[in-house]
Z-matrix of the N, CA and C atoms (Angstrom, degrees):
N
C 1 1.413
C 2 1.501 1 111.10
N 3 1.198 2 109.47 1 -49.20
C 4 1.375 3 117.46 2 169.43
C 5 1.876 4 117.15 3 -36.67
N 6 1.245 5 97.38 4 -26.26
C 7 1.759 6 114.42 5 -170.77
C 8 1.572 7 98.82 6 -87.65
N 9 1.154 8 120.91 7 -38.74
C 10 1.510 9 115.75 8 -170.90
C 11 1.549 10 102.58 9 -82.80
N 12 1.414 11 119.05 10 -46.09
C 13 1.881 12 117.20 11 175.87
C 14 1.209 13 109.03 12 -57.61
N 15 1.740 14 136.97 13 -24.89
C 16 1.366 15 119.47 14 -171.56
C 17 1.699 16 109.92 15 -82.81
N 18 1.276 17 98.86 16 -25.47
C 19 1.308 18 87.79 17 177.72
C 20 1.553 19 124.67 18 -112.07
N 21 1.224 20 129.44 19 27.53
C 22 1.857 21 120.95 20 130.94
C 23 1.450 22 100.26 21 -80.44
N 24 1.218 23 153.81 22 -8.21
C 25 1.155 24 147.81 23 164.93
C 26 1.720 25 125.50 24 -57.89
N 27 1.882 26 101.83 25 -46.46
C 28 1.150 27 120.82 26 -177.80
C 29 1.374 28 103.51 27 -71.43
N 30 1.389 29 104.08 28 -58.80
C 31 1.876 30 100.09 29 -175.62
C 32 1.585 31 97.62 30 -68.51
N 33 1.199 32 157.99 31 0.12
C 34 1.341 33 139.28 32 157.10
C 35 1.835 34 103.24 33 -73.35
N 36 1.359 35 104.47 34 -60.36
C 37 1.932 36 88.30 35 -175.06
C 38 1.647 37 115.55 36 -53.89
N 39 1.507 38 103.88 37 -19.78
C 40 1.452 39 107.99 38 -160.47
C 41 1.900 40 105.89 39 -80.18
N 42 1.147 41 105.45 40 -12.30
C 43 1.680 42 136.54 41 172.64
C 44 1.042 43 105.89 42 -89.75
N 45 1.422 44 133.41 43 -50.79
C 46 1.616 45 112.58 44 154.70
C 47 1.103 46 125.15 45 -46.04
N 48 1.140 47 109.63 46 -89.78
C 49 2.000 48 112.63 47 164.27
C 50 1.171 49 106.63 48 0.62
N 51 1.015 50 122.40 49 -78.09
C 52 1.424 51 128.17 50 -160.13
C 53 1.696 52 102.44 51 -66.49
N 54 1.097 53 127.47 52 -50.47
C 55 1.471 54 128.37 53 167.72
C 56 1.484 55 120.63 54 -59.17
N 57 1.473 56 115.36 55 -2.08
C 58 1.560 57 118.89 56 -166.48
C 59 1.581 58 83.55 57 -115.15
N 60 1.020 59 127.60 58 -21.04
C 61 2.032 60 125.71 59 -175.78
C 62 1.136 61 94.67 60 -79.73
N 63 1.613 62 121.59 61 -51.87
C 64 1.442 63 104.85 62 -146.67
C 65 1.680 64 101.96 63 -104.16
N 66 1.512 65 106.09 64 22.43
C 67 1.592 66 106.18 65 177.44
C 68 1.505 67 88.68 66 -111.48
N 69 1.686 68 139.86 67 -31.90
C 70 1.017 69 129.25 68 159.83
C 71 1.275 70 119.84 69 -60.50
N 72 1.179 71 116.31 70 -40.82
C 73 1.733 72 97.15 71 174.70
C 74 1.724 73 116.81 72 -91.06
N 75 0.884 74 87.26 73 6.95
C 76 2.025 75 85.13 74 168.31
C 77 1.291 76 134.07 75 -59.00
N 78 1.772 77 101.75 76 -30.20
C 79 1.130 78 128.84 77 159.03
C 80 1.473 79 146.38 78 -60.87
N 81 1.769 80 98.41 79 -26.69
C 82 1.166 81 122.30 80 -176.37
C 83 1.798 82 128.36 81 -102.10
N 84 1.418 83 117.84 82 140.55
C 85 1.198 84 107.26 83 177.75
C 86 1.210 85 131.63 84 -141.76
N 87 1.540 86 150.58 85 156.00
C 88 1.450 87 127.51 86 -155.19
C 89 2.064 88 86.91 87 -104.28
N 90 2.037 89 82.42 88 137.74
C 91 1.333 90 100.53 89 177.15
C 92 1.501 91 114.28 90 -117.29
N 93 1.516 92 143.23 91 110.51
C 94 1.220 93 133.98 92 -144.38
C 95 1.686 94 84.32 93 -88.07
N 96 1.361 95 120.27 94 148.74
C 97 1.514 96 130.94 95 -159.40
C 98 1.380 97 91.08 96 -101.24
N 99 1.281 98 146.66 97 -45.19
C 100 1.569 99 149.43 98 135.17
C 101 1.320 100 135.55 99 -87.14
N 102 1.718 101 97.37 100 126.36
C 103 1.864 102 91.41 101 179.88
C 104 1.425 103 98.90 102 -142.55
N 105 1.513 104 96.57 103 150.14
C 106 1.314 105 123.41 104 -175.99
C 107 1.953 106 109.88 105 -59.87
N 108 1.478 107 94.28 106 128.09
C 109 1.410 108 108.85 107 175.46
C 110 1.868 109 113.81 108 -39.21
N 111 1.190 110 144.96 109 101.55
C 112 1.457 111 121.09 110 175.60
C 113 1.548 112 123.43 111 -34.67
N 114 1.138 113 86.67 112 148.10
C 115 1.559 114 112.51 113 176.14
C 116 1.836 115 122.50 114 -55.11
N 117 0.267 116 111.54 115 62.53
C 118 2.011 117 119.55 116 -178.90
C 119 1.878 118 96.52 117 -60.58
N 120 1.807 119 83.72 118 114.11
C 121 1.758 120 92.90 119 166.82
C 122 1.243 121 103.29 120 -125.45
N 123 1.573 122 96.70 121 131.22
C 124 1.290 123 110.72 122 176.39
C 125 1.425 124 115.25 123 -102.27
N 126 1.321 125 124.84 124 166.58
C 127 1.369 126 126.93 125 -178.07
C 128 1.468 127 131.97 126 -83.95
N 129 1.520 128 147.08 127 -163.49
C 130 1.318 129 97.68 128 -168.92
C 131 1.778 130 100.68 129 -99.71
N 132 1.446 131 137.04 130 -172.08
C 133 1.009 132 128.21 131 -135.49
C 134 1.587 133 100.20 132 -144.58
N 135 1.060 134 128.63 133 109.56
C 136 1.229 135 134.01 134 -161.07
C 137 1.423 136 118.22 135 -93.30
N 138 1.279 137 118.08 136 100.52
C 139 1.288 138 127.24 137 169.67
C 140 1.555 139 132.93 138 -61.33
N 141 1.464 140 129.21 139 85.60
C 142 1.436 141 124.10 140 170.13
C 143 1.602 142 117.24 141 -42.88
N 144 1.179 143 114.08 142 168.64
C 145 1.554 144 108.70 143 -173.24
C 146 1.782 145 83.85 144 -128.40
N 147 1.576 146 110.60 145 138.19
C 148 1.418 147 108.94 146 -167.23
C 149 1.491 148 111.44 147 -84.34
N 150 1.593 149 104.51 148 137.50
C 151 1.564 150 103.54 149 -161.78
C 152 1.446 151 100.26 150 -68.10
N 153 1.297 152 110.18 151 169.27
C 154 1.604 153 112.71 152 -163.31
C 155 1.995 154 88.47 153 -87.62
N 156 1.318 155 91.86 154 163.66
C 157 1.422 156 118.70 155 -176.91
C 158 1.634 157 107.55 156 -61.11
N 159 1.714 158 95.81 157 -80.85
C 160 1.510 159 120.02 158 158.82
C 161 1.122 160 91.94 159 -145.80
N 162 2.094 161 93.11 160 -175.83
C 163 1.536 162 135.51 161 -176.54
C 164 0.867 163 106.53 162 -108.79
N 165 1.333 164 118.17 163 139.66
C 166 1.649 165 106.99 164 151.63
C 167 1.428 166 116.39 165 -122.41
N 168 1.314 167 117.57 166 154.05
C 169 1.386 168 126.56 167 -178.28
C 170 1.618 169 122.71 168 -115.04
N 171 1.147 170 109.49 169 142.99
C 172 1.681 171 108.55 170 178.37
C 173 1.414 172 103.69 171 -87.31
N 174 1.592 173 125.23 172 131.60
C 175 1.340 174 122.07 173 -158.35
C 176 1.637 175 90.12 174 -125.97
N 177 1.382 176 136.04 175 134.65
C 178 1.693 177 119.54 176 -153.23
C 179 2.077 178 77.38 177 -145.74
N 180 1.005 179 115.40 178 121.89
C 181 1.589 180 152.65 179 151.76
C 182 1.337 181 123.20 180 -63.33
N 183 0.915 182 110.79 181 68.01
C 184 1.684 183 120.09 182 176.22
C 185 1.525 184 116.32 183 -67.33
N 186 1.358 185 136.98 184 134.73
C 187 1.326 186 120.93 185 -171.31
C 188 1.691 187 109.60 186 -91.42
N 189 1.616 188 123.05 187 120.09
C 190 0.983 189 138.58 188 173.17
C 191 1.641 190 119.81 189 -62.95
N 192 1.400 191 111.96 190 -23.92
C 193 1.300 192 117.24 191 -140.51
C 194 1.621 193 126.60 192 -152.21
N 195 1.031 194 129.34 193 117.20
C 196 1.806 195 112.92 194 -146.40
C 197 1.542 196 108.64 195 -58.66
N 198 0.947 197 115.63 196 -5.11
C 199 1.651 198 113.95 197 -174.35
C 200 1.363 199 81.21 198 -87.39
N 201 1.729 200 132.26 199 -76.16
C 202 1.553 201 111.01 200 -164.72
C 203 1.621 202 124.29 201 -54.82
N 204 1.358 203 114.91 202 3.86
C 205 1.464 204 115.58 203 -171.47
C 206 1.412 205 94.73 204 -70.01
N 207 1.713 206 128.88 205 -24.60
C 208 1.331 207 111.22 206 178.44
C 209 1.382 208 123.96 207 -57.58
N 210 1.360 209 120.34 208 -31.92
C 211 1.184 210 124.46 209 -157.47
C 212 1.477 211 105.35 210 -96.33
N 213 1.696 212 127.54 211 -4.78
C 214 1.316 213 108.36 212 -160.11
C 215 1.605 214 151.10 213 46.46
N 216 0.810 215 112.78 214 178.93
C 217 1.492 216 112.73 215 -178.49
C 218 1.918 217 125.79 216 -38.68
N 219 1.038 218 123.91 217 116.41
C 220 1.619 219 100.08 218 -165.02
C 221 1.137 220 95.40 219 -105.43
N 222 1.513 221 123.53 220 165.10
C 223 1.831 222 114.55 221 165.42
C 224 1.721 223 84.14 222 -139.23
N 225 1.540 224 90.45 223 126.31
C 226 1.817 225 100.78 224 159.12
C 227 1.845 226 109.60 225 -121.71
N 228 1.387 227 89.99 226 -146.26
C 229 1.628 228 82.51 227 171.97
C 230 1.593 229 99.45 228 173.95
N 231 1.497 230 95.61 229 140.17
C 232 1.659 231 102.08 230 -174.22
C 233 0.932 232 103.22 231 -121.72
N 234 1.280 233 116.21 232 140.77
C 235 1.697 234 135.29 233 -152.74
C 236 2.356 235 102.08 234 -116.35
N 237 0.815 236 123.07 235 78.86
C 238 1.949 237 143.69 236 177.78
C 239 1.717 238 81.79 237 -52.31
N 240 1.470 239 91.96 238 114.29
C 241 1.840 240 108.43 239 159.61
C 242 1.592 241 105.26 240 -89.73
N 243 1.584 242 119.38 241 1.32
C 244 1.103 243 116.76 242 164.56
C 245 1.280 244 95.27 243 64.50
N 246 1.875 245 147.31 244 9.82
C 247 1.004 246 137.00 245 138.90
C 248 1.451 247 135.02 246 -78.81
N 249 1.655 248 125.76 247 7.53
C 250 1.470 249 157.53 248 -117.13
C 251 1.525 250 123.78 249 24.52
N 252 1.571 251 97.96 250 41.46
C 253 1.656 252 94.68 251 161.23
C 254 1.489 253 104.89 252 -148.42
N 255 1.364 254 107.93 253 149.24
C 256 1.750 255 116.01 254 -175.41
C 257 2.134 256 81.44 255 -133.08
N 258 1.797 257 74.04 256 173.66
C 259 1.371 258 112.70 257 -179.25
C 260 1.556 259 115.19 258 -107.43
N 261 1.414 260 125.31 259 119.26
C 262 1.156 261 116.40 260 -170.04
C 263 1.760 262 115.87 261 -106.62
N 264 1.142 263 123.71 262 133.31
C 265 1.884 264 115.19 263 -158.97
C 266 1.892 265 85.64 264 -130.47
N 267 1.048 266 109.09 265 150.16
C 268 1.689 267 117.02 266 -175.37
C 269 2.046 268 99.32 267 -161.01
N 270 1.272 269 99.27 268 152.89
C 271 1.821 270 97.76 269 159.48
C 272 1.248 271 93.24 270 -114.68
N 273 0.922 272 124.14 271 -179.87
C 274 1.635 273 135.62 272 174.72
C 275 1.492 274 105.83 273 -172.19
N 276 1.224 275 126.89 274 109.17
C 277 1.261 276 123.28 275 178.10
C 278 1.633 277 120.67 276 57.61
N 279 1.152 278 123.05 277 5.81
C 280 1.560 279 123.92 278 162.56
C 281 1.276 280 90.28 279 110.43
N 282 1.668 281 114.84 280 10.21
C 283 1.814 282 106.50 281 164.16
C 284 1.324 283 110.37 282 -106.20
N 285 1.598 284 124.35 283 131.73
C 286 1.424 285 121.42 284 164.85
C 287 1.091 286 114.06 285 -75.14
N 288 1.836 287 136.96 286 138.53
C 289 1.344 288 160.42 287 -154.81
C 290 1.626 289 96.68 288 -127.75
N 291 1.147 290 116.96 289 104.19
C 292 1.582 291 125.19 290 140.59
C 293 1.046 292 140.42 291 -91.29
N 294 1.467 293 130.42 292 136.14
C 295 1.495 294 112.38 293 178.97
C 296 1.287 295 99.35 294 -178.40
N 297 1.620 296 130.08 295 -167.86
C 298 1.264 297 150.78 296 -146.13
C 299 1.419 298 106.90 297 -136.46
N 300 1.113 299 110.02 298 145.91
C 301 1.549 300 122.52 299 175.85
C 302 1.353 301 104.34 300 -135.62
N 303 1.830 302 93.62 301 150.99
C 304 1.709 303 84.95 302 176.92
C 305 1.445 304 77.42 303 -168.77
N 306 1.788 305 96.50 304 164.50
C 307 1.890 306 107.31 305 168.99
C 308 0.962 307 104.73 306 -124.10
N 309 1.636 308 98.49 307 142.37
C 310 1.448 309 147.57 308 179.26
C 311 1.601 310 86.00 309 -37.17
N 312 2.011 311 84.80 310 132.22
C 313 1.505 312 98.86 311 151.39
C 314 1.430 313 139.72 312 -64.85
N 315 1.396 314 163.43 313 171.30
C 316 1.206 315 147.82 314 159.09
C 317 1.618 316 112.95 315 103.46
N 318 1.234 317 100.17 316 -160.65
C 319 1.660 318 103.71 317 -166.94
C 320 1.675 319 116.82 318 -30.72
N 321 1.267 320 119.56 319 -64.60
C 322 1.406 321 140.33 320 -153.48
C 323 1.572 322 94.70 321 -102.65
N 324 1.353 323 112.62 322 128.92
C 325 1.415 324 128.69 323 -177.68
C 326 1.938 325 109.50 324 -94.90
N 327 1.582 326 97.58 325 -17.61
C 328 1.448 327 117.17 326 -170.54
C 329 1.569 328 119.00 327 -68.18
N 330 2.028 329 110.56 328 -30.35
C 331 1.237 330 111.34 329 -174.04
C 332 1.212 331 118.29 330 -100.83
N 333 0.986 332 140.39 331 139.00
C 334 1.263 333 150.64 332 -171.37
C 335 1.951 334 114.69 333 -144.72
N 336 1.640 335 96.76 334 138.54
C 337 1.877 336 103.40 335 160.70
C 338 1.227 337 116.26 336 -93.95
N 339 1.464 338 115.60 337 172.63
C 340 1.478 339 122.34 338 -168.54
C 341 1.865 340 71.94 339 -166.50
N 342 1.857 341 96.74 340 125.58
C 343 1.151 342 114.07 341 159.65
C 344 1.563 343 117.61 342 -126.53
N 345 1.505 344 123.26 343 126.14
C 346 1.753 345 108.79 344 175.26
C 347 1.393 346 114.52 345 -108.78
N 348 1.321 347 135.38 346 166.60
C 349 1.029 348 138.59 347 140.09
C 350 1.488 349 127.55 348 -63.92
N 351 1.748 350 130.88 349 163.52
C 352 1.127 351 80.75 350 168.67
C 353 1.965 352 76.06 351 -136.42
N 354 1.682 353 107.29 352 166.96
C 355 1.324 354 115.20 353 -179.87
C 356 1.747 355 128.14 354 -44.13
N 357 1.294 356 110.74 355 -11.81
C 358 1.070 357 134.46 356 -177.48
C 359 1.775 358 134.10 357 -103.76
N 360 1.550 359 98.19 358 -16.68
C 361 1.373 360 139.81 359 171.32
C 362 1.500 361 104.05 360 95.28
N 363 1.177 362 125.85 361 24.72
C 364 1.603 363 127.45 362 164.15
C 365 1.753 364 98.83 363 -55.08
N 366 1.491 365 91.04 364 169.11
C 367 1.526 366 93.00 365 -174.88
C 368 1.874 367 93.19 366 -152.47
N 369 1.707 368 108.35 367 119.82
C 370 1.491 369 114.05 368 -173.38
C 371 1.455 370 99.60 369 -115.03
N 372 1.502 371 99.76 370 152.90
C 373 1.376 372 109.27 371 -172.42
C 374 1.284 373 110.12 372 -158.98
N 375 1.715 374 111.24 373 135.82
C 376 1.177 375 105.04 374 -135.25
C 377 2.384 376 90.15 375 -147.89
N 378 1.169 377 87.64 376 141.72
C 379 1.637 378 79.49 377 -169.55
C 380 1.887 379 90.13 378 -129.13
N 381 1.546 380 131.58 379 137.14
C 382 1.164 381 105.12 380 173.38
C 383 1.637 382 94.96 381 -153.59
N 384 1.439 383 126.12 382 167.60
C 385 1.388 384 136.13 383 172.87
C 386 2.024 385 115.34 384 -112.17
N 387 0.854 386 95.43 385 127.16
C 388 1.981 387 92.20 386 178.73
C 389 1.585 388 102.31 387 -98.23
N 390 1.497 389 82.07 388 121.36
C 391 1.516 390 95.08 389 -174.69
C 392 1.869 391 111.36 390 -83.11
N 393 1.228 392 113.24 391 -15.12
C 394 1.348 393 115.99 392 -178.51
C 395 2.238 394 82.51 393 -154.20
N 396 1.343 395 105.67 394 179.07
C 397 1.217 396 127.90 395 177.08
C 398 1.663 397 100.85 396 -55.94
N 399 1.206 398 106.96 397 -50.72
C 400 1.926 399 114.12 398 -172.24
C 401 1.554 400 109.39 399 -97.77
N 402 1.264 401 124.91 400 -17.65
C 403 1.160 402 110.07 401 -174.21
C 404 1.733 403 108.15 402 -124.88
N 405 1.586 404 116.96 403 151.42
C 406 1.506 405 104.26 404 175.21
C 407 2.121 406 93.14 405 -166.34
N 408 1.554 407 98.13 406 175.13
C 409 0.833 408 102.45 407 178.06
C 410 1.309 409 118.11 408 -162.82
N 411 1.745 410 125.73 409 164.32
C 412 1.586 411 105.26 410 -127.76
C 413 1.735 412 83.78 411 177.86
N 414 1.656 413 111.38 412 175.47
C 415 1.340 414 124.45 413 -160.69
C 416 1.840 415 98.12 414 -153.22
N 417 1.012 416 108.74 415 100.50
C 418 1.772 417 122.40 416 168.73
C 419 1.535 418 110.73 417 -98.57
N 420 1.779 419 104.04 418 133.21
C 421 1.321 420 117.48 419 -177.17
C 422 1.669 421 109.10 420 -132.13
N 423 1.396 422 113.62 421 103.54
C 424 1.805 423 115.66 422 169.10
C 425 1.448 424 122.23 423 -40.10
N 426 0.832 425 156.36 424 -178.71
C 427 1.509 426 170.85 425 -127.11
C 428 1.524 427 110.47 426 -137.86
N 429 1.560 428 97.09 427 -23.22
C 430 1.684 429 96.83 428 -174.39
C 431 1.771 430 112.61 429 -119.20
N 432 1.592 431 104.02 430 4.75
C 433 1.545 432 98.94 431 -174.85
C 434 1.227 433 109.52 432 148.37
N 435 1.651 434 113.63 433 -70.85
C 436 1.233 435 117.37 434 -161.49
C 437 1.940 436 118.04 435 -57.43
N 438 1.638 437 132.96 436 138.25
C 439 1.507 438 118.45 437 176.08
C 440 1.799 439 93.38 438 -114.29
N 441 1.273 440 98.14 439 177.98
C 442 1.137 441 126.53 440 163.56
C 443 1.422 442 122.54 441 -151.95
N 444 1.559 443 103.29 442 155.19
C 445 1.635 444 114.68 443 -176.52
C 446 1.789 445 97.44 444 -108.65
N 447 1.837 446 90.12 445 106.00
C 448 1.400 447 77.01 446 177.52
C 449 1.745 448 125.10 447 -131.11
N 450 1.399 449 106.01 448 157.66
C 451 1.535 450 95.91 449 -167.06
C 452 1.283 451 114.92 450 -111.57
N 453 1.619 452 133.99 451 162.14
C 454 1.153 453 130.02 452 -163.17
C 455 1.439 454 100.20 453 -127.82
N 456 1.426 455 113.38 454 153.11
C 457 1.805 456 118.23 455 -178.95
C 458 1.093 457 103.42 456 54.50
N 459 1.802 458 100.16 457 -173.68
C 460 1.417 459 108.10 458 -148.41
C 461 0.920 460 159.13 459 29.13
């Protein structure tokens, strides 16, 4: 008899126990002591392509006129700040020509002058139309006589 009373006894403390763990840990919970910053997703990210600075163009002087037949073929080149003014550079006879280009105010956005100096005190002058963004064409006259028919780009 003694054998049958000890054990509803055992499974009663053993039901405490077990009711005294899981009322002590009911309370309790795991807290990670370091955690990783979240994850941030961003979407995808669109790259512009940087607009160009300027252009430059090869500007070529054909001789119109028997005085420019001395000089032949010229090649300069005008460099578009793409703000409506470029820089115009030429040789002409063993003189370098600097100067400015720009288009005409008013109706037509297409015509534009280009005047240079030149190292020698020549003086070029230059009147032209852009037939597309890269290409145009136009008529330059020196200070002393000689013209040219000249074309720009391409």
């Amino acid at each position: 008899m003694k054998h049958l009373s000890s054990r509803p006894l055992s499974l009663v403390r053993l039901s405490a126990v077990a009711a005294l763990a899981a009322a002590a840990l009911s309370g309790c919970y795991v807290v990670p002591l370091h955690t990783p910053p979240p994850q941030v997703q961003h979407g995808p990210v669109a790259v512009m392509p940087a607009a160009p600075v300027s252009q430059t163009f090869t500007a070529r002087l054909y001789p119109s006129n028997a005085e420019a037949t001395a000089y032949g073929t010229i090649v300069g080149t005008v460099t578009n700040d793409l703000n409506g003014r470029g820089y115009f550079n030429a040789v002409i006879g063993g003189e370098q020509f600097q100067g400015e280009a720009t288009r005409v105010a008013g109706n037509s956005q297409r015509s534009g002058v280009a005047n240079a100096s030149g190292t020698r005190g020549g003086m070029l002058s230059c009147r032209y139309t852009m037939n597309s963004s890269t290409l145009g064409t136009g008529s330059c006259m020196l200070n002393n006589g000689p013209s040219f028919t000249m074309h720009v780009g391409g």
